[in-house]
BAVO-227307 format. One record per residue (C-alpha): residue in one letter; x, y, z. Coordinates in steps of 0.25 Angstrom, whole numbers, plus 2048, in hexadecimal, padded with zeros to 3 digits. Example, Ala and Ser with C-alpha at 12.3 -4.5 7.8 and 13.67 -1.06 7.14 Angstrom:
2
A8317EE81F S8377FC81D 
# end
This chain:
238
XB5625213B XB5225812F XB4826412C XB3D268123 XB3927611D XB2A27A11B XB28285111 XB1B28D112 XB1328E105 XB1029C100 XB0D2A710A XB0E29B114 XB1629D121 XB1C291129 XB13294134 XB0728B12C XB1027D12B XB1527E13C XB0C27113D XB1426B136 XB2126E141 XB1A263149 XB1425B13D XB20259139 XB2A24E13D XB35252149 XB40249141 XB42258138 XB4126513B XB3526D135 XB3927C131 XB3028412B XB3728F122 XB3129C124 XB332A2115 XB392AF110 XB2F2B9112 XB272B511E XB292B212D XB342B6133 XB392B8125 XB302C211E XB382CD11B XB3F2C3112 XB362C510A XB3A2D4107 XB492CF104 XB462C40FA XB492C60EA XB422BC0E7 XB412AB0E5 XB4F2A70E5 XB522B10EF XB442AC0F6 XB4A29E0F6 XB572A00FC XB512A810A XB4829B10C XB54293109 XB5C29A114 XB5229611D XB5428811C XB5E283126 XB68276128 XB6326F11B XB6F26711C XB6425E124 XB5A25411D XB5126311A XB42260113 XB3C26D10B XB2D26E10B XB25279105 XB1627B104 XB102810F9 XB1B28C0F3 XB23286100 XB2727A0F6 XB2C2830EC XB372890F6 XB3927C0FC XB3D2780EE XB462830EC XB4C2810F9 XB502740F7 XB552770EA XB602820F2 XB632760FC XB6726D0F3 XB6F2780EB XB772790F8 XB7A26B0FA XB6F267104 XB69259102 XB5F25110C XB54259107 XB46257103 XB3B2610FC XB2C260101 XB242690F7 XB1526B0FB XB0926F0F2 XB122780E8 XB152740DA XB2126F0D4 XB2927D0CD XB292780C0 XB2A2820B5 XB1B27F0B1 XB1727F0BF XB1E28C0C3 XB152920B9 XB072900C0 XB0C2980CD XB042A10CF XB082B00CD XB002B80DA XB0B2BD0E1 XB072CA0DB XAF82C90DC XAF12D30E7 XAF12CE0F5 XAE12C90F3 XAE32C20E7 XAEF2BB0EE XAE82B60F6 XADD2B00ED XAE82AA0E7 XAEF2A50F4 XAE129E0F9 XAE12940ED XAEB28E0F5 XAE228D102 XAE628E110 XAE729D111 XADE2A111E XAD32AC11A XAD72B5125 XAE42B611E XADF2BB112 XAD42C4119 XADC2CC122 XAE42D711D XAEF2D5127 XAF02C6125 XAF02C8117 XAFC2D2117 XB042CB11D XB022BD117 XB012C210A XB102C6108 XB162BB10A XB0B2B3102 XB0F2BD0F6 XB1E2BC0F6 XB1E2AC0F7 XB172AE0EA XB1F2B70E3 XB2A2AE0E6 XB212A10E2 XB1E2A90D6 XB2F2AC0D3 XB3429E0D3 XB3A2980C8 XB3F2890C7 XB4628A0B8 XB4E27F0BB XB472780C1 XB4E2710CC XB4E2640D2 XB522620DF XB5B2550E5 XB502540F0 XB4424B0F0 XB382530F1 XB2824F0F7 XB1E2570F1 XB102580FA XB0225D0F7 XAF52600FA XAEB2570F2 XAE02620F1 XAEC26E0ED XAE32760E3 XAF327D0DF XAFB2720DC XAF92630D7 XAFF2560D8 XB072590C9 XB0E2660CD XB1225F0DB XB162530D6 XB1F25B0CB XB2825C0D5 XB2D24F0D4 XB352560C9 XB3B25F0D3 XB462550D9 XB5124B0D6 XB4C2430E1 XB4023D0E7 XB312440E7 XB2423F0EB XB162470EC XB0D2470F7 XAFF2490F6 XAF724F104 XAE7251106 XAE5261106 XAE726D0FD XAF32770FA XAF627810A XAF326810F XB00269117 XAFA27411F XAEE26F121 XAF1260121 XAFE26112A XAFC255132 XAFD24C126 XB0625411D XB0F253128 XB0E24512A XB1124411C XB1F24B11C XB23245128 XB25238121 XB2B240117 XB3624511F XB36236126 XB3B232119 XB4423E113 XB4B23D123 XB4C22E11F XB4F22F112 XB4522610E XB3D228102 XB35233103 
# end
């Protein structure tokens, strides 16, 4: 049996995509990776130095990746399931897939239009967090919700905000790229950018809704990546 890592997008926690346990096919096991920082492993958070050191706790959570093992992040998910995938190859580990979601490719040029907020004041974080809809208004209008979602949100984008790509990379592993039709963040161009991401196979795949379409079209988007992962178990063409 192989498996499948969901990353949550920014701020996200692994609680939202639990449809998808059941969405998802039983011929793979679905795990969710509770990120540095949150959950159970929030005091993380206060021990990390910064990406590279961000990246290598969350790749300490990945486990058996010596079996067919598909990465899939949402949003700035896709940017440490990239980066994850990257480290697996380095150690030797093949059978692997990326699945990046609404997110655009890190290309020098695209790295330059994050945007910098990570140190903006907790109401103008949030102006800029609704851009990306999906953010509940109770959230934003309790002061206790607030507190304690806004920490989390804040250092996933201090770390979005720290990455760096200089080489460039491509990986060995075929990667699907999906969005949201309506995304008012990212477009077709900078997701289909990263076709020039991997060695292998890439395809894009286009989904009614906005930035957050796989939360609130779970039904179909999982359909979707069943077939997917039909065809990477397979080794059909994906």
């Amino acid at each position: 049996m192989g498996q499948i890592y969901i990353i949550p997008h920014a701020g996200g926690n692994y609680s939202q995509y639990l449809s998808y346990k059941d969405l998802l096919t039983n011929k793979i096991e679905t795990i969710f990776l509770e990120l540095p920082g949150r959950g159970s492993n929030v005091k993380d958070q206060e021990h990390v130095t910064g990406w590279n050191d961000f990246i290598e706790k969350s790749f300490e959570l990945v486990a058996n990746p010596d079996k067919p093992t598909i990465i899939m992040g949402h949003s700035f998910g896709s940017l440490i399931a990239f980066e994850l995938v990257k480290r697996l190859e380095e150690r030797g580990f093949k059978n692997l897939l990326l699945i990046t979601s609404a997110y655009l490719a890190p290309t020098t040029e695209n790295l330059k239009k994050i945007p910098k907020v990570s140190q903006l004041s907790d109401d103008c974080l949030w102006e800029e967090v609704k851009k990306y809809g999906a953010i509940p208004a109770n959230i934003v209008q309790d002061p206790k919700l607030n507190s304690f979602f806004i920490k989390p949100l804040r250092f996933d984008f201090e770390m979005m905000e720290s990455y760096q790509n200089p080489d460039l990379t491509k990986i060995q592993s075929p990667i699907i790229t999906l969005l949201g039709a309506d995304d008012s963040i990212y477009d077709f161009s900078q997701m289909e950018e990263w076709k020039h991401f991997t060695k292998n196979s890439y395809k894009l795949k286009i989904f009614n809704g906005d930035h957050f379409y796989l939360l609130k079209n779970a039904p179909v988007v999982a359909t979707a990546i069943n077939q997917m992962i039909e065809n990477f178990l397979s080794g059909s063409r994906l």
